[in-house]
PDB file of N, CA, C and O in Angstrom:
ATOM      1  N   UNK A   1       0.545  18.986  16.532  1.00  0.00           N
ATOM      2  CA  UNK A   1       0.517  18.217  17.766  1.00  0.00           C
ATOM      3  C   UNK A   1       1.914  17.686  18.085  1.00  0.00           C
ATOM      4  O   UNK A   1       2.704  17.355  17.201  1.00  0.00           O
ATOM      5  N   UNK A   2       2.119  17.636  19.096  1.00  0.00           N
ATOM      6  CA  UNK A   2       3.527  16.877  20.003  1.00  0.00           C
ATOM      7  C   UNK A   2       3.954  15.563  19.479  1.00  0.00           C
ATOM      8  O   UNK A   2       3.042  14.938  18.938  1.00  0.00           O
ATOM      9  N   UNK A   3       4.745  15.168  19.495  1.00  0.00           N
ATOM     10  CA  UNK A   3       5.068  13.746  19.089  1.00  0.00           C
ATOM     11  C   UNK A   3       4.698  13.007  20.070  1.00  0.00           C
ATOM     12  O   UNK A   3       4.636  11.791  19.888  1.00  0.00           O
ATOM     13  N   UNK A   4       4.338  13.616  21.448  1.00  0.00           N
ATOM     14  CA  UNK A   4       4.332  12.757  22.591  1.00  0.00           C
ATOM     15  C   UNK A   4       2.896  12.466  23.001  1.00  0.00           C
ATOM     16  O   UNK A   4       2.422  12.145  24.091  1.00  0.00           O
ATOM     17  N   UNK A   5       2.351  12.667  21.829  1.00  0.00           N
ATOM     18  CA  UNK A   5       0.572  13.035  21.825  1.00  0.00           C
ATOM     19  C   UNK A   5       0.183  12.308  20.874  1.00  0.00           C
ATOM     20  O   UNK A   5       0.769  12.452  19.801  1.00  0.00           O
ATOM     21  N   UNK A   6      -1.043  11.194  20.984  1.00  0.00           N
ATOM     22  CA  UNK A   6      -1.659  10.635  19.928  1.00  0.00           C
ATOM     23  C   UNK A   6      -3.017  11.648  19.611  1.00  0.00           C
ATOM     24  O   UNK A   6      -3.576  11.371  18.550  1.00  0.00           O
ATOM     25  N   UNK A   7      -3.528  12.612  20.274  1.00  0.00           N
ATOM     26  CA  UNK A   7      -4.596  13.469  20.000  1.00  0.00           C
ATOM     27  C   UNK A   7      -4.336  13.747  18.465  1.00  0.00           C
ATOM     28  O   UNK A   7      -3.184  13.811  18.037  1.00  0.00           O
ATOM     29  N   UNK A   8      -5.377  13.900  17.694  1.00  0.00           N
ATOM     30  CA  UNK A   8      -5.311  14.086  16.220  1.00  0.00           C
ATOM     31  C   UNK A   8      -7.167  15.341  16.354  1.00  0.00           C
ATOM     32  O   UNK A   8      -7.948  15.529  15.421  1.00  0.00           O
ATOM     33  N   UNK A   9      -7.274  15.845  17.613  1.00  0.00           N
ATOM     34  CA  UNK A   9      -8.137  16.736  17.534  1.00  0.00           C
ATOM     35  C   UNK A   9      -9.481  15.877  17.178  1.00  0.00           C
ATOM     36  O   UNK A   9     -10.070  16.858  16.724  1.00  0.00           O
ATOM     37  N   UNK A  10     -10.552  14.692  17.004  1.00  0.00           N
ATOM     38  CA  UNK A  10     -11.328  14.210  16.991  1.00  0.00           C
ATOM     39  C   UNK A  10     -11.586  13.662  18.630  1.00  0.00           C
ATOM     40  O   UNK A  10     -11.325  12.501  18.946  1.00  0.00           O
ATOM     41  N   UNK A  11     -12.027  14.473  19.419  1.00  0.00           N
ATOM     42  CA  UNK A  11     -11.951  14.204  20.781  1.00  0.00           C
ATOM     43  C   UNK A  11     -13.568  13.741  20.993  1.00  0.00           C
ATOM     44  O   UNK A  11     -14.303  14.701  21.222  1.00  0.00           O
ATOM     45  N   UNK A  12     -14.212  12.466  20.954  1.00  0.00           N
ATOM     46  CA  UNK A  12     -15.175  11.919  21.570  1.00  0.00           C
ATOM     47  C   UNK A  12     -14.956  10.560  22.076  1.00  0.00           C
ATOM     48  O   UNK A  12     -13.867   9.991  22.133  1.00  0.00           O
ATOM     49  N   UNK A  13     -15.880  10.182  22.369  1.00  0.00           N
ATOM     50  CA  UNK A  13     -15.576   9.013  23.344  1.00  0.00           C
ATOM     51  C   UNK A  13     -16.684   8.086  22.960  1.00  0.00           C
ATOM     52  O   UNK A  13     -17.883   8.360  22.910  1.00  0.00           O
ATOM     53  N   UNK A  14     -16.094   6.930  22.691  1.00  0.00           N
ATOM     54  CA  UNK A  14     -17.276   5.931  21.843  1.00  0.00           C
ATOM     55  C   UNK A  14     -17.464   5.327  23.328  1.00  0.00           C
ATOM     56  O   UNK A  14     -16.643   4.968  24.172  1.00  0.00           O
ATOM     57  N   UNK A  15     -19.257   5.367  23.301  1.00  0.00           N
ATOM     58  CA  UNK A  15     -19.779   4.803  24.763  1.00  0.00           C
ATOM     59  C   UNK A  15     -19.712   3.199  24.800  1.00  0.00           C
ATOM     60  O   UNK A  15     -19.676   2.558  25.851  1.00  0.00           O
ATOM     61  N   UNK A  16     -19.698   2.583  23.399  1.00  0.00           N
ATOM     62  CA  UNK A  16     -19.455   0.928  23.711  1.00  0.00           C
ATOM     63  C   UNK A  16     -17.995   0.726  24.336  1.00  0.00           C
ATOM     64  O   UNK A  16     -18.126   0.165  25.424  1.00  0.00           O
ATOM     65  N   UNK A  17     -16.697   0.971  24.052  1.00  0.00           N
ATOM     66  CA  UNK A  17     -15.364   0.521  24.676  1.00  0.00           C
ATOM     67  C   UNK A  17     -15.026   1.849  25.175  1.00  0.00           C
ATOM     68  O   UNK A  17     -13.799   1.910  25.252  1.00  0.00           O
ATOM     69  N   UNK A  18     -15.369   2.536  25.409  1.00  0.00           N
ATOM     70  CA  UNK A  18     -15.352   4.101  26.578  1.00  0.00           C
ATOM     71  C   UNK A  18     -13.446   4.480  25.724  1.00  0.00           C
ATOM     72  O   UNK A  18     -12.434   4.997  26.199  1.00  0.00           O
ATOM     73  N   UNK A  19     -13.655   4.101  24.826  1.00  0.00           N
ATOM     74  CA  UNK A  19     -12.268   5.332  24.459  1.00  0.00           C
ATOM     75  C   UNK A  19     -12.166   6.212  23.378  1.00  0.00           C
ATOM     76  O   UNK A  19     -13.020   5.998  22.517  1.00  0.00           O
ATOM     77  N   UNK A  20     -11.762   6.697  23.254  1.00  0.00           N
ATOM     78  CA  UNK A  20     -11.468   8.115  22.537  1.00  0.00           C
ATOM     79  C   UNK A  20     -11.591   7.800  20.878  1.00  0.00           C
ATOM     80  O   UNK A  20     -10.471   7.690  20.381  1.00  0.00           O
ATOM     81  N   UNK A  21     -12.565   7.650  20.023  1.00  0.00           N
ATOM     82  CA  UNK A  21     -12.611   7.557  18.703  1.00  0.00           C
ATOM     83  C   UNK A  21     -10.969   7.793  17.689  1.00  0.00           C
ATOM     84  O   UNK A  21     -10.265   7.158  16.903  1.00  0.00           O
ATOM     85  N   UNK A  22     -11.035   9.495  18.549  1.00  0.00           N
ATOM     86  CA  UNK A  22      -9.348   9.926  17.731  1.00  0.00           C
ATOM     87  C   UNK A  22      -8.344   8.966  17.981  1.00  0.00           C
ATOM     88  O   UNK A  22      -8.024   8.113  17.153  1.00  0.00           O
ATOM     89  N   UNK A  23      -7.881   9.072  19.008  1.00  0.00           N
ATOM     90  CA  UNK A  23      -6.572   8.656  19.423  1.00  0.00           C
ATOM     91  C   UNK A  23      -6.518   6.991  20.016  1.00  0.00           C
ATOM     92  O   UNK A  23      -5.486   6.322  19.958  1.00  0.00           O
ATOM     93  N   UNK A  24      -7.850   6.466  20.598  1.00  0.00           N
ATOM     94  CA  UNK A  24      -7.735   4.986  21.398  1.00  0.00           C
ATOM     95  C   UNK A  24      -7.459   5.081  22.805  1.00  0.00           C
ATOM     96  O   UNK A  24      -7.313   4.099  23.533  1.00  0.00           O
ATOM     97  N   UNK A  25      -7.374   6.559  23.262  1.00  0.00           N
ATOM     98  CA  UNK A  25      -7.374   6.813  25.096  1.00  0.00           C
ATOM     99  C   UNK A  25      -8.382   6.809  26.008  1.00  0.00           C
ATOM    100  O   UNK A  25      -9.445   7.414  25.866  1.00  0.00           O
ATOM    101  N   UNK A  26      -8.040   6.070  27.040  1.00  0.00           N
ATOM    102  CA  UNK A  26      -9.402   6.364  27.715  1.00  0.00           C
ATOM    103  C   UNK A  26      -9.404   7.732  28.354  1.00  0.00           C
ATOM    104  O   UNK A  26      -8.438   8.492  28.422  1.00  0.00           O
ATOM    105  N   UNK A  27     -10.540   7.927  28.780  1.00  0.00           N
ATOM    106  CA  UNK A  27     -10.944   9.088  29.790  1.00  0.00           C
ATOM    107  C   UNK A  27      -9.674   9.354  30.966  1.00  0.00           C
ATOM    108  O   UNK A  27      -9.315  10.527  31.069  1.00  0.00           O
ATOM    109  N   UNK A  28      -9.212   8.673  31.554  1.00  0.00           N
ATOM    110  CA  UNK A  28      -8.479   8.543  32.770  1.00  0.00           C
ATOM    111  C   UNK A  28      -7.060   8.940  32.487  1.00  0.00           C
ATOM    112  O   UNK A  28      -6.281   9.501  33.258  1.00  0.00           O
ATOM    113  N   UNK A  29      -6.789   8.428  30.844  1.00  0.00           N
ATOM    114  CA  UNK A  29      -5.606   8.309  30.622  1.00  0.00           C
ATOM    115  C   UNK A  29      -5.424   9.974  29.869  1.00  0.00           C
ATOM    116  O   UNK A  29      -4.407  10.651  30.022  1.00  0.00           O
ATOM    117  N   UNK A  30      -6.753  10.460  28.975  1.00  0.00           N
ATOM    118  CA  UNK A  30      -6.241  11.686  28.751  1.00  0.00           C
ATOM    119  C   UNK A  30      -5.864  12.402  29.985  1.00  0.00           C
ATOM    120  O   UNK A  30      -4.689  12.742  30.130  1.00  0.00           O
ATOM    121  N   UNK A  31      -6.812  12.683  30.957  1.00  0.00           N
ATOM    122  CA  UNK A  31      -6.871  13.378  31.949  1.00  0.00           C
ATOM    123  C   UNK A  31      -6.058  13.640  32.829  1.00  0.00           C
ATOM    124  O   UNK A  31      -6.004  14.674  33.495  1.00  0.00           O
ATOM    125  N   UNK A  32      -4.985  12.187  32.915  1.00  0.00           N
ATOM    126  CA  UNK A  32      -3.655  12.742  33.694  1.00  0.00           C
ATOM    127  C   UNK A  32      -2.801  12.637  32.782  1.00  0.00           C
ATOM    128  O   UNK A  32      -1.692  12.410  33.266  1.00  0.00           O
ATOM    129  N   UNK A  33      -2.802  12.701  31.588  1.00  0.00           N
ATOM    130  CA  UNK A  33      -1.528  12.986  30.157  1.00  0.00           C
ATOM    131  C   UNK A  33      -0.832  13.513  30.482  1.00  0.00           C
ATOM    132  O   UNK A  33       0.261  12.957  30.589  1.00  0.00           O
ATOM    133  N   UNK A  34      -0.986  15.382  30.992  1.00  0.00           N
ATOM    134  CA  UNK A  34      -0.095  15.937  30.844  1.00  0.00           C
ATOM    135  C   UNK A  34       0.671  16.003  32.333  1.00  0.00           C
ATOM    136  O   UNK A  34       1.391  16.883  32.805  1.00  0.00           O
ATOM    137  N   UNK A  35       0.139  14.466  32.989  1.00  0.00           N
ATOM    138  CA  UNK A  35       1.166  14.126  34.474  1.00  0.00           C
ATOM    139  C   UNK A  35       1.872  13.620  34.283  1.00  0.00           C
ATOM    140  O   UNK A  35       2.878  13.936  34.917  1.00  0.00           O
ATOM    141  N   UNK A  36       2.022  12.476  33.338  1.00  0.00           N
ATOM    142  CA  UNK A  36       2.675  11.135  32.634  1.00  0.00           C
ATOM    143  C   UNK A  36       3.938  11.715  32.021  1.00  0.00           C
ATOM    144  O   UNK A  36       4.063  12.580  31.154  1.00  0.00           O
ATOM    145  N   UNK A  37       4.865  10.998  32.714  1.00  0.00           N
ATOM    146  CA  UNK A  37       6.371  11.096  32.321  1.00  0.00           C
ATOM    147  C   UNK A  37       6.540  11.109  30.341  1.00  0.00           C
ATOM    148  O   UNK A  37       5.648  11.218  29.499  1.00  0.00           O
ATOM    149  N   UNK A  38       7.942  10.961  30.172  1.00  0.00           N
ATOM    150  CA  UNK A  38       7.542  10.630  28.341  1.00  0.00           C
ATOM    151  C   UNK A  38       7.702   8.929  28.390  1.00  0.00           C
ATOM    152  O   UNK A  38       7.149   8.277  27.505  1.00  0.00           O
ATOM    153  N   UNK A  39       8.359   8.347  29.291  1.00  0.00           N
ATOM    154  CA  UNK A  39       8.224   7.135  28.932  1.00  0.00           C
ATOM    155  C   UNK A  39       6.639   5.816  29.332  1.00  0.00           C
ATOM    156  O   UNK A  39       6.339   4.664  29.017  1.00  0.00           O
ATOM    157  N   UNK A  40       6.039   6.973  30.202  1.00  0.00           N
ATOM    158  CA  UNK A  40       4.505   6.356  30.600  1.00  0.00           C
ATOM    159  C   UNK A  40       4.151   6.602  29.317  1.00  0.00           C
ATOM    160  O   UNK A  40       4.195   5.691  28.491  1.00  0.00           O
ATOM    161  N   UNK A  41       3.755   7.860  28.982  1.00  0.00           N
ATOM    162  CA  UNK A  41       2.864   8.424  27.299  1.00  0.00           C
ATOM    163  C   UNK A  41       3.417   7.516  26.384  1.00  0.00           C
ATOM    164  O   UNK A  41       2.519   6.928  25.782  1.00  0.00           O
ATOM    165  N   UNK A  42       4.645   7.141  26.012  1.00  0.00           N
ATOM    166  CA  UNK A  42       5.119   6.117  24.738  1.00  0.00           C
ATOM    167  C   UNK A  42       4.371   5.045  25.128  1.00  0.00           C
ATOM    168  O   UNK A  42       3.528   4.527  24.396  1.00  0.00           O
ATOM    169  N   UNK A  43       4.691   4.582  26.530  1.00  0.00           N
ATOM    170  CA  UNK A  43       4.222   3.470  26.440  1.00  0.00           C
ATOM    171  C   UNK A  43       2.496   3.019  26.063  1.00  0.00           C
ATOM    172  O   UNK A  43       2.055   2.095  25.380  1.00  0.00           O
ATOM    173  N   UNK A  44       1.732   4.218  26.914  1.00  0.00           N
ATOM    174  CA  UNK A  44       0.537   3.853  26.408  1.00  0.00           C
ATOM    175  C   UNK A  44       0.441   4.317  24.982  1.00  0.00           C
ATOM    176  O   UNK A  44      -0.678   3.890  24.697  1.00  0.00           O
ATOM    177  N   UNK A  45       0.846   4.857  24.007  1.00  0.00           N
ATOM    178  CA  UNK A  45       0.901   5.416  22.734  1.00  0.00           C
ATOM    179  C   UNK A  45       1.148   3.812  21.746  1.00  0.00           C
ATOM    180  O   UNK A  45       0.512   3.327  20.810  1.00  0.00           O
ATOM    181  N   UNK A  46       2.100   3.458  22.332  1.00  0.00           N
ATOM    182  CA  UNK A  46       2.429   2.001  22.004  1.00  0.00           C
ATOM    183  C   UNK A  46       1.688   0.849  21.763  1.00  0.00           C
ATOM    184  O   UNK A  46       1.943  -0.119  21.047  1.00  0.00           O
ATOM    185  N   UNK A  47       0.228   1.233  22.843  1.00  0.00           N
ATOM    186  CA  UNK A  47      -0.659   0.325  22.900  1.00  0.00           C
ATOM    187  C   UNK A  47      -1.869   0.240  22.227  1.00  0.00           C
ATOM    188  O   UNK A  47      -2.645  -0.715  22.205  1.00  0.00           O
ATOM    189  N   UNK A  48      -1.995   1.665  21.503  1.00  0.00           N
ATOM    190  CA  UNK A  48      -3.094   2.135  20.970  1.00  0.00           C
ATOM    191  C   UNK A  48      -3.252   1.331  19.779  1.00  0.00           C
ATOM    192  O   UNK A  48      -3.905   0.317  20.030  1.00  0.00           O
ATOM    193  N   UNK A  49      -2.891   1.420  18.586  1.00  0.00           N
ATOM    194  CA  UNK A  49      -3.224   0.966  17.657  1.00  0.00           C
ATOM    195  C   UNK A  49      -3.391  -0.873  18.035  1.00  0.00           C
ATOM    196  O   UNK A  49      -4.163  -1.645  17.467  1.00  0.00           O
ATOM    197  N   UNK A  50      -2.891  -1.044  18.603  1.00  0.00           N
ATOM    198  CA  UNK A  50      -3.436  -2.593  18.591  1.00  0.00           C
ATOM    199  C   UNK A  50      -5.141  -2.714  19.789  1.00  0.00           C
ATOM    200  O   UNK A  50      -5.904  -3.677  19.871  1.00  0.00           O
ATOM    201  N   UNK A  51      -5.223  -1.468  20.473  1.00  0.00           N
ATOM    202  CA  UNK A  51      -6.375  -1.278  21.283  1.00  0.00           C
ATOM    203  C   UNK A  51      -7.736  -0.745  20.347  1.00  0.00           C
ATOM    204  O   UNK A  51      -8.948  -0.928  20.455  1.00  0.00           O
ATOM    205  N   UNK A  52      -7.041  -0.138  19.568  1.00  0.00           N
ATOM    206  CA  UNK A  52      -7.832   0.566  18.702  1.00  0.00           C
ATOM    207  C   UNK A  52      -8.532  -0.824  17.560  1.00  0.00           C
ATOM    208  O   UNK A  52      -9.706  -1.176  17.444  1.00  0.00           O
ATOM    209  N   UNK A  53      -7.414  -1.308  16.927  1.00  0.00           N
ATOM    210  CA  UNK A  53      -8.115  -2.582  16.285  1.00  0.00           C
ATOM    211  C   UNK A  53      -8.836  -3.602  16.993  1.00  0.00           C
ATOM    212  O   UNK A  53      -9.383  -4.511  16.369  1.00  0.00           O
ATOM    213  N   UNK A  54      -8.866  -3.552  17.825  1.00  0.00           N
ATOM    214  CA  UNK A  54      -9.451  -4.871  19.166  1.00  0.00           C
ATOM    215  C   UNK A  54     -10.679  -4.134  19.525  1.00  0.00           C
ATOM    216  O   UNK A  54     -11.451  -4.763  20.249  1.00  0.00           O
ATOM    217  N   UNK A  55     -11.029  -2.947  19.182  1.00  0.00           N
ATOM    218  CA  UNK A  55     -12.270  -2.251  19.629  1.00  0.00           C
ATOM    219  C   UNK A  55     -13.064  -2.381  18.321  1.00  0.00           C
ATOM    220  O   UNK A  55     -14.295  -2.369  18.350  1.00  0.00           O
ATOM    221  N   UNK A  56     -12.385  -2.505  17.183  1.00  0.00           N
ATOM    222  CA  UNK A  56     -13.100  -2.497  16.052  1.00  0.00           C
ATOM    223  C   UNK A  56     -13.022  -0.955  15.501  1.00  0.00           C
ATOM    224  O   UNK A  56     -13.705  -0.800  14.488  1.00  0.00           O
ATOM    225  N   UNK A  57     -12.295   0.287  15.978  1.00  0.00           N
ATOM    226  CA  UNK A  57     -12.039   1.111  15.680  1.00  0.00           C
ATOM    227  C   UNK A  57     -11.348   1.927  14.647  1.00  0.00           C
ATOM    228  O   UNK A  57     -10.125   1.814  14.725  1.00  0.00           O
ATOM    229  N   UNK A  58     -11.766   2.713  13.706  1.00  0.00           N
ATOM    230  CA  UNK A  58     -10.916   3.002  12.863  1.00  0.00           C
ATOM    231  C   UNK A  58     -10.022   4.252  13.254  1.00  0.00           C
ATOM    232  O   UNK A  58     -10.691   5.194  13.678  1.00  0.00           O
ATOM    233  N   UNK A  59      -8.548   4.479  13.199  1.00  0.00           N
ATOM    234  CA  UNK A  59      -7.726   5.873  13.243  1.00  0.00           C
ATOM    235  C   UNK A  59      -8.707   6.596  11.540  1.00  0.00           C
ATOM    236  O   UNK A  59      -9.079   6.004  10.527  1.00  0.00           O
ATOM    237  N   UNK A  60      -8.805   8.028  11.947  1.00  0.00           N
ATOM    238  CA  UNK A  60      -9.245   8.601  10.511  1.00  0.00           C
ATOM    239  C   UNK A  60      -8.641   8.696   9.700  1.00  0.00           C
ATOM    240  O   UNK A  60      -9.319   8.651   8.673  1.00  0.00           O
ATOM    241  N   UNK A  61      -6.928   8.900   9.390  1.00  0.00           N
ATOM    242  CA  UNK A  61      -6.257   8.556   8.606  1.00  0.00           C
ATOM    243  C   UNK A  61      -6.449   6.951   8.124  1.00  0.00           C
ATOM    244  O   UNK A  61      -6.524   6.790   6.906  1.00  0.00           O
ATOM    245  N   UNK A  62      -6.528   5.845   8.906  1.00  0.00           N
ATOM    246  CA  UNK A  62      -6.865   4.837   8.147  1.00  0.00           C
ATOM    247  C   UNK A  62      -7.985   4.499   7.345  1.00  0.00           C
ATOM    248  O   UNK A  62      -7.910   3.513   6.612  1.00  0.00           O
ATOM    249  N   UNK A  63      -9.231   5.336   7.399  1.00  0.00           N
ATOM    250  CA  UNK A  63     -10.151   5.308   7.021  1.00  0.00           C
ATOM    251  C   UNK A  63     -10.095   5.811   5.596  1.00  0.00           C
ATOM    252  O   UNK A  63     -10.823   5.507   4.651  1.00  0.00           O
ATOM    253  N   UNK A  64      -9.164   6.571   5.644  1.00  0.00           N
ATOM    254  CA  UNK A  64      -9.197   7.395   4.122  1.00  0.00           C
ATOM    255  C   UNK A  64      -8.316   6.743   3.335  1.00  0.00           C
ATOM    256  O   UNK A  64      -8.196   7.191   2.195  1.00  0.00           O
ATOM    257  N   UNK A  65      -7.764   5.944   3.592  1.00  0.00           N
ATOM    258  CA  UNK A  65      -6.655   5.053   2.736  1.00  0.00           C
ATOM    259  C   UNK A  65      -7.358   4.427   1.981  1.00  0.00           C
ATOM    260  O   UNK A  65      -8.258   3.795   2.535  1.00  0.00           O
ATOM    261  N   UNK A  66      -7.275   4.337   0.594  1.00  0.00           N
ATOM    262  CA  UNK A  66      -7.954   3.316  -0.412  1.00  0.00           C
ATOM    263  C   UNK A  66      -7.618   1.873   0.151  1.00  0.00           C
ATOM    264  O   UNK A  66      -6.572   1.639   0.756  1.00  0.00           O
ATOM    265  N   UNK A  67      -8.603   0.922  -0.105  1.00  0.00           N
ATOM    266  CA  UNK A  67      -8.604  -0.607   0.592  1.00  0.00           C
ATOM    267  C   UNK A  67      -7.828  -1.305  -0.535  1.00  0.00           C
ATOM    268  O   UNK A  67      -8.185  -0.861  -1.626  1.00  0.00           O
ATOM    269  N   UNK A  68      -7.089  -2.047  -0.607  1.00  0.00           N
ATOM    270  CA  UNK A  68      -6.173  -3.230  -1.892  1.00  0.00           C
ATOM    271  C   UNK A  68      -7.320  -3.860  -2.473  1.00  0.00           C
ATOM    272  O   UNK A  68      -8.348  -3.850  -1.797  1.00  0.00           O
ATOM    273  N   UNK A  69      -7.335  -4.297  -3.372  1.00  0.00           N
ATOM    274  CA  UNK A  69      -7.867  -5.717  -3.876  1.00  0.00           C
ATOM    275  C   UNK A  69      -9.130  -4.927  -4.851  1.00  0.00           C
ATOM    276  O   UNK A  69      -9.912  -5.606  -5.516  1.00  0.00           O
TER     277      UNK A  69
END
């Protein structure tokens, strides 16, 4: 995948916060992606992981990380 791409290929859409399980995008925002300049895409790329934790969402790489303690 692109660097300019949070897609990690898990493409569904959780119906409680309507965004993208994989990546933290909404519908609207994949859909005109490949309209979005590179500094629109960073920016929403930027926003994800803190959108993603505020949804209660896990990235699947974080999921597989052993927990501390």
């Amino acid at each position: 995948m692109s660097k300019e791409t949070p897609c990690i290929a898990v493409c569904m859409i959780d119906p409680r916060t309507n965004l993208c399980f994989g990546c933290g995008r909404t519908l609207p925002e994949i859909a005109r992606w490949h309209r979005m300049d590179s500094a629109e895409r960073l920016a929403v790329m930027a926003l994800l992981p803190a959108r993603m934790d505020e949804a209660g969402l896990v990235l699947p790489a974080e999921a597989a990380k052993p927990k501390a303690g």
